[in-house]
N, C-alpha and C positions, 0 to 999 in steps of 0.2 A: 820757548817751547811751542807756542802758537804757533809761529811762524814756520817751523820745520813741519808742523799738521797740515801748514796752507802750500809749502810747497811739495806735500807729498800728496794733498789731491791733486795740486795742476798738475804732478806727475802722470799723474790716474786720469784725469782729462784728456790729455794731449794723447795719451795712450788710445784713449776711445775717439778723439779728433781722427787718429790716424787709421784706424780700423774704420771709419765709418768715412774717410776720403777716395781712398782709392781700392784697387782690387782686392787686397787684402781682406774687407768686407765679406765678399763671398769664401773665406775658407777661416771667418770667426763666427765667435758665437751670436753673432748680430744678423746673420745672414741669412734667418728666416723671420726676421724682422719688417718690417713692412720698410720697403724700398723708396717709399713717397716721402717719407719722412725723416729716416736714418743714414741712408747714402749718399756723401754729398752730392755725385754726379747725378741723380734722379730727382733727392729731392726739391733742389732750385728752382724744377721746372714746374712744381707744385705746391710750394711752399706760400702762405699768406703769409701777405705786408702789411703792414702798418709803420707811416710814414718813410718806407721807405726798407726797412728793417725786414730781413725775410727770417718766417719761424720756421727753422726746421733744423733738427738734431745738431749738426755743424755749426749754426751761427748761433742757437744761445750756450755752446758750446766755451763758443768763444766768446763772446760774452762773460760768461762766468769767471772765465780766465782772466781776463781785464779786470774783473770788479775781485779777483783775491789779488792778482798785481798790486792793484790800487790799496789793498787791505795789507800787507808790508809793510807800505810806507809805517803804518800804524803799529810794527814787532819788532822788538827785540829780541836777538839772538846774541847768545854767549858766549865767552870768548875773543881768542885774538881774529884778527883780519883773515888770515889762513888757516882756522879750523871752521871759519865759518863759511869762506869756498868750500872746503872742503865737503863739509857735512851737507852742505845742500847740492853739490854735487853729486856726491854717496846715495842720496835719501832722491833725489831725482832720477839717477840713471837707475837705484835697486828697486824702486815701485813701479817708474816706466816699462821696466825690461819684466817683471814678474808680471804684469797687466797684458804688454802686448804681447811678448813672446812665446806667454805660459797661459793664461787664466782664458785670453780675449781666443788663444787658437784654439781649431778644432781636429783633434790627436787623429 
């Protein structure tokens, strides 16, 4: 059960990855947001580093993404080989498409 929680945030992630990469930004609810730090294409040119590592909305973004990747390894899920494609596909594409499509736009 972990494990379908941790792929329904990176659903939710990748959601907000994509809203805060490209134009789609300006027509969410991100998009009176301060631009320094939420839109990938502005923030880069603003963003502090440390060692190397730039901080802004998109990279500990992904970052996070990485470290529940890495947090899998660690879950079990139930069932045969093809309900568990399945289910994590179901639970990926139904929280992505309700975050980007629905929640992140602005009507």
């Amino acid at each position: 059960m972990t494990g379908y929680i941790i792929i329904a945030f990176m659903a939710f992630l990748k959601a907000c990855l994509d809203a805060w990469e490209n134009e789609n930004y300006f027509e969410s609810i991100f998009k009176h947001w301060n631009q320094n730090f939420w839109y990938k294409r502005e923030s880069w040119k603003y963003a502090k580093k440390l060692w190397g590592y730039k901080f802004d909305a998109w990279h500990i973004g992904w970052t996070i993404m990485v470290f529940c990747i890495a947090a899998l390894t660690f879950c079990e899920f139930p069932g045969s080989w093809w309900v568990k494609i399945l289910n994590v596909g179901l639970i990926w594409n139904a929280v992505f498409n309700i975050f980007y499509h629905g929640i992140f736009k602005i009507k």
